[in-house]
C-alpha positions in Angstrom: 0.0 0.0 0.0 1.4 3.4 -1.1 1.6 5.9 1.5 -0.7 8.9 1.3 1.1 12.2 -0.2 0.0 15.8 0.6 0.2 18.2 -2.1 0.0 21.7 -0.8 -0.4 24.5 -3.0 -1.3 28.2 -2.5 -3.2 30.8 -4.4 -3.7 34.6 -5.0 -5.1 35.5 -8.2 -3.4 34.4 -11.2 -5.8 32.6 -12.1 -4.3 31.6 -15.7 -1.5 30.2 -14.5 -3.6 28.3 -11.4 -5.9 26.8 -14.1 -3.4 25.3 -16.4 -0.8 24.1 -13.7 -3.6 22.8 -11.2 -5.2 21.3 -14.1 -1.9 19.2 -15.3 -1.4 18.1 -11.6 -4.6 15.8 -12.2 -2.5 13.6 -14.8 -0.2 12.5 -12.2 0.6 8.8 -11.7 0.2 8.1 -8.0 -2.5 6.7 -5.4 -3.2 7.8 -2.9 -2.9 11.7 -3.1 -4.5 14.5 -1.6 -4.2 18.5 -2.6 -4.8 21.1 -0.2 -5.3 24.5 -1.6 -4.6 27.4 0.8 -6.8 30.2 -1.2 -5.5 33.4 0.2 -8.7 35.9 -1.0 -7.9 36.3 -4.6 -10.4 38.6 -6.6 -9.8 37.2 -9.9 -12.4 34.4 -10.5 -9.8 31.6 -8.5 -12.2 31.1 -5.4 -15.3 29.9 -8.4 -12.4 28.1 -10.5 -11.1 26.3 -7.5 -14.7 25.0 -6.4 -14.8 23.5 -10.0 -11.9 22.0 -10.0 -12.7 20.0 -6.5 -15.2 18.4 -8.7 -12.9 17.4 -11.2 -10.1 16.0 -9.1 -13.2 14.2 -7.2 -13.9 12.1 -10.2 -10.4 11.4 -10.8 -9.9 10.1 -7.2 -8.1 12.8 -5.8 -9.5 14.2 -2.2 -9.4 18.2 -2.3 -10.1 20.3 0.7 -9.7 23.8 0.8 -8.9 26.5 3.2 -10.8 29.5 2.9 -8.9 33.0 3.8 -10.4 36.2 3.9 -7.4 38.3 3.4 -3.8 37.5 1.9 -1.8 35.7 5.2 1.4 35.2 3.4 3.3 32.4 2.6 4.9 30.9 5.5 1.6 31.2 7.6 -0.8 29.8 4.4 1.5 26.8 4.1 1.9 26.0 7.8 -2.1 26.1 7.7 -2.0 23.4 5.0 0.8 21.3 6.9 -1.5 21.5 9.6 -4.6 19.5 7.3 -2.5 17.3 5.9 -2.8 13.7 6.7 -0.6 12.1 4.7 3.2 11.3 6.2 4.8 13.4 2.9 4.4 16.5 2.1 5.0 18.0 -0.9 5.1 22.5 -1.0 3.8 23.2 -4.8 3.7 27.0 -6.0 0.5 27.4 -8.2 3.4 28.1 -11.4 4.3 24.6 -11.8 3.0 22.2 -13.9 3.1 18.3 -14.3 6.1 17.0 -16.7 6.8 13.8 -15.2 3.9 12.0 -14.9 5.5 9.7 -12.0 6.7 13.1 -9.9 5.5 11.7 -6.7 6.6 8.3 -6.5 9.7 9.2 -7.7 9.8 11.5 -5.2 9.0 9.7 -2.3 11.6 6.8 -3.5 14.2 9.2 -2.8 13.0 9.7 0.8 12.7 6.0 1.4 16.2 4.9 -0.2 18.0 6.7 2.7 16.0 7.4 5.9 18.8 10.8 6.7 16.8 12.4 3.6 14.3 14.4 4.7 13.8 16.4 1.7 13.6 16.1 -2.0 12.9 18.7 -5.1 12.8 17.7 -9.1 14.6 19.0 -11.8 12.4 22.4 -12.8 12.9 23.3 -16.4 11.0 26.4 -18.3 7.8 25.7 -19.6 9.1 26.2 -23.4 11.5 24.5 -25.9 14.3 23.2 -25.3 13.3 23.0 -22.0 16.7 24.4 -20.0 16.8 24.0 -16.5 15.2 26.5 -14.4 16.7 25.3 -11.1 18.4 21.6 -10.2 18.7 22.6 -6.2 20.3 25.4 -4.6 23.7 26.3 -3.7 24.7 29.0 -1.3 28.2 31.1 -1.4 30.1 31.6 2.0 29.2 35.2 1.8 25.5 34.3 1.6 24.7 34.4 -2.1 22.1 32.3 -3.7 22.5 30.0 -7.1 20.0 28.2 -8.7 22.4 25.2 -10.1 21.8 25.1 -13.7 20.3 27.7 -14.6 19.3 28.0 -18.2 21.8 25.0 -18.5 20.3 22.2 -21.6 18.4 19.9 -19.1 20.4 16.9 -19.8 23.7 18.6 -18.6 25.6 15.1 -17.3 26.2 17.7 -13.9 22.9 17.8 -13.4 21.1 14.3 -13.9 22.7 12.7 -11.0 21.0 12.4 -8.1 23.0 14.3 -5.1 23.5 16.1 -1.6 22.2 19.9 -1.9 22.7 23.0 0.3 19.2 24.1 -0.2 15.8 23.3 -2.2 13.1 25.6 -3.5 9.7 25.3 -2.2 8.3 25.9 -6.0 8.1 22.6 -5.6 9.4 20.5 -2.4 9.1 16.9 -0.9 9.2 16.4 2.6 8.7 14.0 5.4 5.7 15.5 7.4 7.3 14.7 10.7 10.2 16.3 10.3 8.8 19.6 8.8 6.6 19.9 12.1 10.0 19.1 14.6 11.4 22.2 12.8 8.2 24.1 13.8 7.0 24.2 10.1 7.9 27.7 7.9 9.2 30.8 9.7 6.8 33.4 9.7 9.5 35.9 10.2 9.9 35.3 6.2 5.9 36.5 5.5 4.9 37.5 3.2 7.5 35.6 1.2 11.0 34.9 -0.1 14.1 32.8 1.9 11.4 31.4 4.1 12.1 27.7 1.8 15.8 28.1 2.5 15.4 28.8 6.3 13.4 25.6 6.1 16.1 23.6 4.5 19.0 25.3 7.4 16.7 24.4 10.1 16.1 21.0 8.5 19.8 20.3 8.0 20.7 21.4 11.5 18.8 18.5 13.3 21.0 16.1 11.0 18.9 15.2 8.1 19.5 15.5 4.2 18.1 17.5 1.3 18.6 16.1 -2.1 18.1 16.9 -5.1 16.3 14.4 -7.5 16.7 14.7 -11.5 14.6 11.4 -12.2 11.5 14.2 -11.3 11.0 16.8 -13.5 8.2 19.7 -13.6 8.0 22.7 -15.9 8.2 26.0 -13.3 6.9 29.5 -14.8 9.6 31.2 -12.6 8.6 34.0 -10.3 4.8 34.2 -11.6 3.3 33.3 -8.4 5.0 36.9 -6.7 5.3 38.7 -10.1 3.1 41.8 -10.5 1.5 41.2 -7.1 1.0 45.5 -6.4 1.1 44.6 -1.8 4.2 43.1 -2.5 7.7 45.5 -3.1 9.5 42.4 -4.1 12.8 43.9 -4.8 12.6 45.0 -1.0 11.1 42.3 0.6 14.2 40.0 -1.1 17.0 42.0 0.4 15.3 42.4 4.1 14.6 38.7 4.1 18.2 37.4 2.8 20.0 39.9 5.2 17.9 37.9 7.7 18.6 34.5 6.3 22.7 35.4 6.2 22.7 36.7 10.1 20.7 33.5 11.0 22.7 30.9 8.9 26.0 32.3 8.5 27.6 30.0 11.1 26.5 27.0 8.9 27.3 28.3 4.9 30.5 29.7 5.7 31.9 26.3 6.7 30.3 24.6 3.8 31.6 24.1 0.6 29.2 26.6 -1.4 29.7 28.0 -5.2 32.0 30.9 -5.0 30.7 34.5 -5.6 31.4 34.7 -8.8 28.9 31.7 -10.0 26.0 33.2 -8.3 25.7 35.8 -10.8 21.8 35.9 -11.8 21.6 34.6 -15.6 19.2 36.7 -17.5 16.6 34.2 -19.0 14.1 35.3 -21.7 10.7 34.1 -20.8 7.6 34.2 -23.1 4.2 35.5 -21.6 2.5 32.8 -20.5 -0.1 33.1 -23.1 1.8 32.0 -25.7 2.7 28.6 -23.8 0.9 25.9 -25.4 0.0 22.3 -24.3 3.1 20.8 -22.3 4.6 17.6 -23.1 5.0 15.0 -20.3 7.2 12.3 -19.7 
């Protein structure tokens, strides 16, 4: 008997996005599954879509329960709301901008949690949502000054450095396995980090510290939008709340990156990436 997997995914307008990733989340090749949707009082048409789609992943055997908020909570407090509904022993932090490439995402997933009991944490290979498909992020790494790189960046996807299965500093919460247990010994996301940003990474530190492992698993793959889930969002200065939030993650974690064996400065640079609107993305291909 499989064990139960909790998706958790949040939502605040962009509905566009929402309908097409939720949508391809349906196709996914695993029993028993549940999604939890933390709707954080979009205006946009979301709150009707979302009822709808209930009834569609009813039919296709997938239990949907919803949390109902009446104003925007932020991130950290929306996603410990869903940890808190979640019955199943994994849990698996989706943003609402990433849809379903491999169809066998969870499983695969959750084999790389049960092949080593120290793993507490796992995260696909996210590509771009467009031909050829580049890498969007294959885990994290993190400098010994405190400077972020998303390994592979805009790298082809089947770069041999990056479809090996391996040991990471950090994961993204775009799209995050993890053992339930563990994510609640931790006390669950920081809400120091509301209303978003370096509140996944915190996670990761805090997860680390109690001796367990994060890895990074390319056998999983899932198309990510990148940054449309906080993009264009008019509450929230992103730009600002970046820098307040890292300056908090570096005086909280330095102890621990400065000792590890990070990328150097000089890899971190941010890789510009041309993106098409999301309206011209057509059907995705899955594997």
């Amino acid at each position: 008997m499989n064990p139960l997997i909790s998706v958790i995914t949040l939502t605040h307008n962009k509905l566009d996005v929402t309908r097409k990733c939720l949508s391809s989340w349906l196709r996914t090749a695993y029993s028993p599954w549940e999604l939890i949707v933390v709707e954080n009082a979009s205006t946009d048409g979301t709150r009707e879509w979302l009822k709808g789609c209930a009834r569609g992943a009813g039919d296709a055997g997938v239990r949907v329960e919803t949390i109902w908020n009446a104003r925007n909570i932020g991130c950290s407090t929306a996603r410990n709301q869903g940890i808190e509904k979640a019955k199943g022993s994994l849990v698996v932090f989706v943003d609402n901008d990433v849809a379903l490439r491999s169809v066998a995402w969870l499983p695969t997933l959750a084999s790389a949690l049960e092949r080593d009991p120290a793993v507490a944490m796992a995260s696909p290979k996210l590509v771009y949502p467009f031909p050829p498909y580049n890498i969007q992020c294959a885990g994290v790494g993190i400098s010994r000054s405190g400077r972020v790189l998303f390994r592979g960046r805009g790298e082809p996807r089947d770069t041999p450095a990056f479809c090996r299965r391996q040991e990471v500093q950090c994961l993204i919460s775009a799209c995050l396995m993890a053992r339930k247990s563990v994510v609640e010994e931790v006390g669950g996301f920081d809400e120091a980090f509301n209303p978003v940003q370096f509140e996944d990474f915190d996670l990761c530190y805090r997860v680390r510290s109690k001796g367990h492992k994060a890895v990074y698993e390319p056998a999983a793959e899932m198309y990510h939008f990148e940054s449309v889930t906080t993009a264009g969002t008019p509450a929230l200065p992103n730009t600002g709340v970046i820098i307040r939030h890292g300056l908090l993650f570096k005086e909280r974690w330095r102890h621990a990156f400065e000792k590890e064996n990070g990328p150097a400065d000089s890899e971190t640079r941010w890789r510009r990436i041309r993106v098409p609107p999301l309206e011209s993305v057509g059907e995705l291909p899955t594997i």
